[in-house]
DSSP file (Angstrom, degrees, kcal/mol; ACC not computed):
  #  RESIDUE AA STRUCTURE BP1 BP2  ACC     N-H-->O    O-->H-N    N-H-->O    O-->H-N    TCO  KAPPA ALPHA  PHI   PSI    X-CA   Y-CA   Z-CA
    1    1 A X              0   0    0      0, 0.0     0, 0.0     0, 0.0     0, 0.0   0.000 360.0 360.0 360.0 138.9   -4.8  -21.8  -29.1
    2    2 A X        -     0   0    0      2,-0.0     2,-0.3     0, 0.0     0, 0.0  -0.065 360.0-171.3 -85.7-173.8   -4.2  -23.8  -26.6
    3    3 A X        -     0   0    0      1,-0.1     4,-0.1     2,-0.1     0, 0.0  -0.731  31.0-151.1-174.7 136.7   -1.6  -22.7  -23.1
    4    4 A X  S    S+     0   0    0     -2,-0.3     2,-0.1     2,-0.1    -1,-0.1   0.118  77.3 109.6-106.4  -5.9   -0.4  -25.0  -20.2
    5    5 A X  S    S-     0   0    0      1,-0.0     2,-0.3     3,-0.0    -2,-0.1  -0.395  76.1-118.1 -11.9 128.5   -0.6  -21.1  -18.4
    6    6 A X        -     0   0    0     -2,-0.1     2,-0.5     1,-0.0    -2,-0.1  -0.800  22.0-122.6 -79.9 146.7   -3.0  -20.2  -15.9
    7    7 A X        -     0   0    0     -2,-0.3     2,-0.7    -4,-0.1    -4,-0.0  -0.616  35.1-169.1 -76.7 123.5   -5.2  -17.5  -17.0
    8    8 A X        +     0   0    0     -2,-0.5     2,-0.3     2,-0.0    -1,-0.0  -0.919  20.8 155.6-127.5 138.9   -4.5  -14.9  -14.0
    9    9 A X        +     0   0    0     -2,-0.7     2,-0.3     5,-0.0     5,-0.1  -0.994  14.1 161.0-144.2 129.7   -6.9  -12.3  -14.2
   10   10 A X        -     0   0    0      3,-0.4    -2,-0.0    -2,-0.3     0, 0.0  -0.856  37.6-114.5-139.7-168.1   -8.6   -9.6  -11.7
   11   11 A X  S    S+     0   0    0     -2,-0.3     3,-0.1     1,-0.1    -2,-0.0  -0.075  97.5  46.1-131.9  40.5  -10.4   -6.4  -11.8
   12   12 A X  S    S+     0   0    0      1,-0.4     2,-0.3     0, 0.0    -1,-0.1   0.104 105.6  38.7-140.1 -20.0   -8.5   -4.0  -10.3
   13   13 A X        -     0   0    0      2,-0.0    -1,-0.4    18,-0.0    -3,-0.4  -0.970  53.1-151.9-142.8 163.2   -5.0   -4.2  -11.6
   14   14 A X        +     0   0    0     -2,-0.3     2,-0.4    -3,-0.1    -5,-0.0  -0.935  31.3 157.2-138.5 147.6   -3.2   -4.9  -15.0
   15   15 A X        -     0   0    0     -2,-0.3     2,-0.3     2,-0.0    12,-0.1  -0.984  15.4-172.3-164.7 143.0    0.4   -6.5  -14.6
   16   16 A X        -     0   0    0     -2,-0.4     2,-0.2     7,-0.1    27,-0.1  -0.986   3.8-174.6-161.1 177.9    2.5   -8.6  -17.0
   17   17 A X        -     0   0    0     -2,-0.3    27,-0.1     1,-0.1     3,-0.1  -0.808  36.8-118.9-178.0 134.5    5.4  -10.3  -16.8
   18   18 A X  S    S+     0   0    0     -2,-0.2     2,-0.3     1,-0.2    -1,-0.1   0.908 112.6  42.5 -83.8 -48.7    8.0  -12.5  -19.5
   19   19 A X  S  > S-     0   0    0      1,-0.1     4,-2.0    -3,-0.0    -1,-0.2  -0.867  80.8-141.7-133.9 132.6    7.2  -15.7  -17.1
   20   20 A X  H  > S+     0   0    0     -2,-0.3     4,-1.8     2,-0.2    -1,-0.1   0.797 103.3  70.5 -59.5 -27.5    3.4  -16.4  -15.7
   21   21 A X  H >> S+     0   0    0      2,-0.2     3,-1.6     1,-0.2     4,-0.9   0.961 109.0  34.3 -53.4 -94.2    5.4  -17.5  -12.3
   22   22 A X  H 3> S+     0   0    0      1,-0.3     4,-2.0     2,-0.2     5,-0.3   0.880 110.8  58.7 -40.4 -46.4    6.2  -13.7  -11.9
   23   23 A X  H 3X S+     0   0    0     -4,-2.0     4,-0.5     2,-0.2    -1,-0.3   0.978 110.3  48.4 -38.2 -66.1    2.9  -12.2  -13.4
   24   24 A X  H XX S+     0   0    0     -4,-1.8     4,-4.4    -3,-1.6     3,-0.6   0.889 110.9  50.8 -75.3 -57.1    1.3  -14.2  -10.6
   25   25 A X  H 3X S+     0   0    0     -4,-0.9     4,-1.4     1,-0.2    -1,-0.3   0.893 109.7  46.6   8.2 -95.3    3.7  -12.8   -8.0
   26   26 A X  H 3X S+     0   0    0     -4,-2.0     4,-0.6     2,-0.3    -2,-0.2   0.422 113.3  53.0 -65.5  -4.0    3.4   -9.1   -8.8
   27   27 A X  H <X S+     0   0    0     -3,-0.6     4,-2.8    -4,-0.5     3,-0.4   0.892 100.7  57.3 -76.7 -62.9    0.0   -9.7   -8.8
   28   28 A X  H  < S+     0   0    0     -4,-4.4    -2,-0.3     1,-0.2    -3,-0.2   0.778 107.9  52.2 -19.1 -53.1    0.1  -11.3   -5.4
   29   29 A X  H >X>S+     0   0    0     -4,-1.4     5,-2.2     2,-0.2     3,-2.1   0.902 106.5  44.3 -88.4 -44.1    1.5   -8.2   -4.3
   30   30 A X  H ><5S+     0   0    0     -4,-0.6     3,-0.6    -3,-0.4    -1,-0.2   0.897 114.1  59.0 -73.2 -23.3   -1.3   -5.3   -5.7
   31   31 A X  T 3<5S+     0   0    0     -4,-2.8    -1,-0.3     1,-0.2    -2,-0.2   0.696  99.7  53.4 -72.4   1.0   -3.7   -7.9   -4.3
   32   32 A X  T <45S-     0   0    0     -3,-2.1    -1,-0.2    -5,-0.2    -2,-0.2   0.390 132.0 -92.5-117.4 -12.0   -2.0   -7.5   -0.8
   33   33 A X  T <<5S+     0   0    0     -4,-0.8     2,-0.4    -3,-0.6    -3,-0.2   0.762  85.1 122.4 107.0  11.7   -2.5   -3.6   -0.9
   34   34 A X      < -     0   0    0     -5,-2.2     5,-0.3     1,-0.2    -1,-0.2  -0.926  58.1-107.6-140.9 140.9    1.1   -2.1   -2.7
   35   35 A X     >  -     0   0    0     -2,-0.4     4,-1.0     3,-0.2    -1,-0.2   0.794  33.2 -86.4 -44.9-161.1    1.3   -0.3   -5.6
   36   36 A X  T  4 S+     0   0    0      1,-0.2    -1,-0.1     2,-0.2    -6,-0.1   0.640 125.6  58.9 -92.6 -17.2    2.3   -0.9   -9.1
   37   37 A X  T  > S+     0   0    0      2,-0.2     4,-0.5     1,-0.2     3,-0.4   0.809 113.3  47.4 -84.2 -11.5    6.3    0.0   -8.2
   38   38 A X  H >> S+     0   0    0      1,-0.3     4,-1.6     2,-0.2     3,-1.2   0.964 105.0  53.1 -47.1 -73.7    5.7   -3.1   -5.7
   39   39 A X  H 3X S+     0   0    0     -4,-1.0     4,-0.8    -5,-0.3    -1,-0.3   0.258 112.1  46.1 -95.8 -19.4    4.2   -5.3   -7.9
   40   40 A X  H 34 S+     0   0    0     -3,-0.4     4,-0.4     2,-0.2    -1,-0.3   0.402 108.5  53.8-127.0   9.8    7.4   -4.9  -10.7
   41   41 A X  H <X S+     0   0    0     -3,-1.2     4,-4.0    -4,-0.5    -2,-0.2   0.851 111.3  48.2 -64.1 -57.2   10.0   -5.2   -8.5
   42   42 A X  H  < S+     0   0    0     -4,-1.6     4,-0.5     1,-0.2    -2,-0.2   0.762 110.7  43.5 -24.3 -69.9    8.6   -8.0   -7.5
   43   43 A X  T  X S+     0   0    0     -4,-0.8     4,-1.5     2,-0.2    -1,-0.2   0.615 114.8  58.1 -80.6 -40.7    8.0   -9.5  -10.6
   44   44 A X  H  > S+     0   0    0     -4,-0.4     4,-1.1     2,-0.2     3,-0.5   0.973 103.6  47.3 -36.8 -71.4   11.5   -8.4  -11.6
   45   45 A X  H  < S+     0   0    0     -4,-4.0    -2,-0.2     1,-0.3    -1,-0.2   0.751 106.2  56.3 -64.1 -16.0   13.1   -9.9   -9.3
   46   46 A X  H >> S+     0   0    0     -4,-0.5     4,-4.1     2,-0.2     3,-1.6   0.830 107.5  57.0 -70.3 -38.0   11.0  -13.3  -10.0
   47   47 A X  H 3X S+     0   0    0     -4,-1.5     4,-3.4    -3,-0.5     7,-0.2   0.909 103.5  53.5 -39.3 -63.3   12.5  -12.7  -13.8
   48   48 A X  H 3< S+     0   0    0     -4,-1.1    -1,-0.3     1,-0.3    -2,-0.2   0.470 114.4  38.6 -82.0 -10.7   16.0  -12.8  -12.2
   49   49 A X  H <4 S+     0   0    0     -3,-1.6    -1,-0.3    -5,-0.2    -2,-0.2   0.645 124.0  34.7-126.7 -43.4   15.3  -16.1  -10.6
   50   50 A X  H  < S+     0   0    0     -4,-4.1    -3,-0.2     1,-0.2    -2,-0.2   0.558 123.6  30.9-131.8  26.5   13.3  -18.0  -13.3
   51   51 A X    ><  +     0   0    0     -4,-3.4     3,-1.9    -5,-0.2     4,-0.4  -0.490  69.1 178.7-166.1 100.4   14.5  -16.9  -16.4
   52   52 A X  G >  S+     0   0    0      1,-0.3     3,-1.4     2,-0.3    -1,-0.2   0.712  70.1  62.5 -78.9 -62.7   18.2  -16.2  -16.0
   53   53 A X  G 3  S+     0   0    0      1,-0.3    -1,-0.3     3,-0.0    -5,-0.1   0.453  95.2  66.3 -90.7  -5.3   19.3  -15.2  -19.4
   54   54 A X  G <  S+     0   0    0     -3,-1.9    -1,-0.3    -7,-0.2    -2,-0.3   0.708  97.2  56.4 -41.2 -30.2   17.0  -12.4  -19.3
   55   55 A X    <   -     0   0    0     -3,-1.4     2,-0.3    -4,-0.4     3,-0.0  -0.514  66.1-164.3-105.3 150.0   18.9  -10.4  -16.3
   56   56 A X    >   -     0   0    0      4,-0.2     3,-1.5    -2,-0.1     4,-0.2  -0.978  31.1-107.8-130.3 154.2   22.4   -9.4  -16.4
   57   57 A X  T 3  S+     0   0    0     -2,-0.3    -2,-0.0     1,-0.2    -1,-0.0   0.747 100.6  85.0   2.0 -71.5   24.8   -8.3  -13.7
   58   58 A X  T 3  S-     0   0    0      1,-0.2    -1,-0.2    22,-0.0    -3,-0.0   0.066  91.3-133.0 -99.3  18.1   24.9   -4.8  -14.7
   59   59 A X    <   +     0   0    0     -3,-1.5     2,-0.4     1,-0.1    -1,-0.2   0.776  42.5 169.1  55.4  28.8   21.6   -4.0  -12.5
   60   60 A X        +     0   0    0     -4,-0.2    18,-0.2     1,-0.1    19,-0.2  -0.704   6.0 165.1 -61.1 128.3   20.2   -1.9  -15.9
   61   61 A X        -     0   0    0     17,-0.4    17,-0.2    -2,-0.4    18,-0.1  -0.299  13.9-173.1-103.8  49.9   16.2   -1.4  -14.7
   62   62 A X        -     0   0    0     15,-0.3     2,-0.4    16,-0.2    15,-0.2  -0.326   7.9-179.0 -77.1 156.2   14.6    1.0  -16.7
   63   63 A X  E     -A   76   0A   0     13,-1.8    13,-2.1    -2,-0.1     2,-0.4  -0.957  22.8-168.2-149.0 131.9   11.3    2.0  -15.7
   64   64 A X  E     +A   75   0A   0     -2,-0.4     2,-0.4    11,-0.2    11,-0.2  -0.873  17.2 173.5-119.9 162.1    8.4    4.3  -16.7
   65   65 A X  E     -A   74   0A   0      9,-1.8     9,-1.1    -2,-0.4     2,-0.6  -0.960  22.0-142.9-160.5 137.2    5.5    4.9  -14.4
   66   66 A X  E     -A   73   0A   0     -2,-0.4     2,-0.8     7,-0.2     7,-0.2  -0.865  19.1-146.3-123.3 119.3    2.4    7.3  -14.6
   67   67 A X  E > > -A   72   0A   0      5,-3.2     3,-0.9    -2,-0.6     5,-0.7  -0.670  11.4-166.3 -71.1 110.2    1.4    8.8  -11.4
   68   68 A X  T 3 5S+     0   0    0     -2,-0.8     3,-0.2     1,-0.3    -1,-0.2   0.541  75.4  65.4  23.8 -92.5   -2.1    9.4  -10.9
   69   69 A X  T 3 5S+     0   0    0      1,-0.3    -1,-0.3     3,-0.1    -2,-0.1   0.547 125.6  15.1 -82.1 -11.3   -2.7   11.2   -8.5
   70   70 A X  T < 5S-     0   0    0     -3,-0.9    -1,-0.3     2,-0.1    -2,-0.2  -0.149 104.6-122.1-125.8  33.7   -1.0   14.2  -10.2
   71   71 A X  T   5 +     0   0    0     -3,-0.2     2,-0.3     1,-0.1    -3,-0.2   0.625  54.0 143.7  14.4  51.9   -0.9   12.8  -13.4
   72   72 A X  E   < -A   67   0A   0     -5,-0.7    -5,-3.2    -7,-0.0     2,-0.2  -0.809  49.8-131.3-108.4 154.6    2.3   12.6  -14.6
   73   73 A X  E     -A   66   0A   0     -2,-0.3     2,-0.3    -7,-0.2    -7,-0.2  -0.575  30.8-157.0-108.4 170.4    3.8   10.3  -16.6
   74   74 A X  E     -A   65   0A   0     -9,-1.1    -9,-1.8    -2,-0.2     2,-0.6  -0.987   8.0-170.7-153.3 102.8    7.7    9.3  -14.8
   75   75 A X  E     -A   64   0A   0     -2,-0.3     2,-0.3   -11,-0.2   -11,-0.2  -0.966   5.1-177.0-116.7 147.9   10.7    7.7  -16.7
   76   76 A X  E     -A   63   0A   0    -13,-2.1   -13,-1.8    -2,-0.6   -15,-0.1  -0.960  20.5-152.1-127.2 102.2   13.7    6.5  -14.5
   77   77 A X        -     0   0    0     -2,-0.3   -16,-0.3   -15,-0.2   -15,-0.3   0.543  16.6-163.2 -61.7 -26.1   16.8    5.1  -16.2
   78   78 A X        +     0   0    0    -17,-0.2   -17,-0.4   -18,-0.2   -16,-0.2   0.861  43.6 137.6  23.1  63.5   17.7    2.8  -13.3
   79   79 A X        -     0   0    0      1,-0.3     2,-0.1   -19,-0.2    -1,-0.1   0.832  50.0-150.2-110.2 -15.8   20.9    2.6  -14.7
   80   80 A X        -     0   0    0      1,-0.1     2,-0.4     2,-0.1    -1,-0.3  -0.518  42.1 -46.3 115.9-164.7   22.6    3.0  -10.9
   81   81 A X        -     0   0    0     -2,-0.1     2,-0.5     0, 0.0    -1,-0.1  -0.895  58.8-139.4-120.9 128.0   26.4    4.7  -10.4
   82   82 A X        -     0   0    0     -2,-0.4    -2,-0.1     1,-0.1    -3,-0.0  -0.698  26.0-101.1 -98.2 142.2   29.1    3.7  -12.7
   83   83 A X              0   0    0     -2,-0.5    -1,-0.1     1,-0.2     0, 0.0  -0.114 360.0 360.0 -77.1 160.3   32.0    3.3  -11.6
   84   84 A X              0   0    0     -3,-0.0    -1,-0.2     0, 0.0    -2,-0.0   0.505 360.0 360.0 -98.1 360.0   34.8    5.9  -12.0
């Protein structure tokens, strides 16, 4: 099957992305030496920028992440303070 994508590919990090622009991004970034929460902020925030009717307002991020070095795995609701 054919793709007008660049393949981005290394051998140290795994990252994906809804738009290859942002993939490539959050890649940029674990290739520059910061971590994985770096690297999807990043890539988030490229989301927000080049495909628009994913993201809303309401600044929802949830996010799971598995630490390593103690091995646990890490869910975060990002769901922010609502207002009262």
């Amino acid at each position: 099957m054919a793709s007008n994508r660049p393949t981005i590919s290394g051998t140290r990090h795994v990252i994906a992305a809804g738009h290859y622009l942002a993939t490539h991004a959050g890649f940029q970034i674990l290739e520059a030496g910061g971590n994985a929460v770096d690297a999807g902020v990043c890539a988030g925030i490229c989301i927000g920028v080049l495909q628009t009717e994913k993201v809303s307002f309401g600044g929802v991020a949830p996010t799971i992440i598995f630490r390593a070095e103690d091995r646990k795995l890490v869910s975060i609701d990002g769901l922010g303070v609502w207002p009262k």
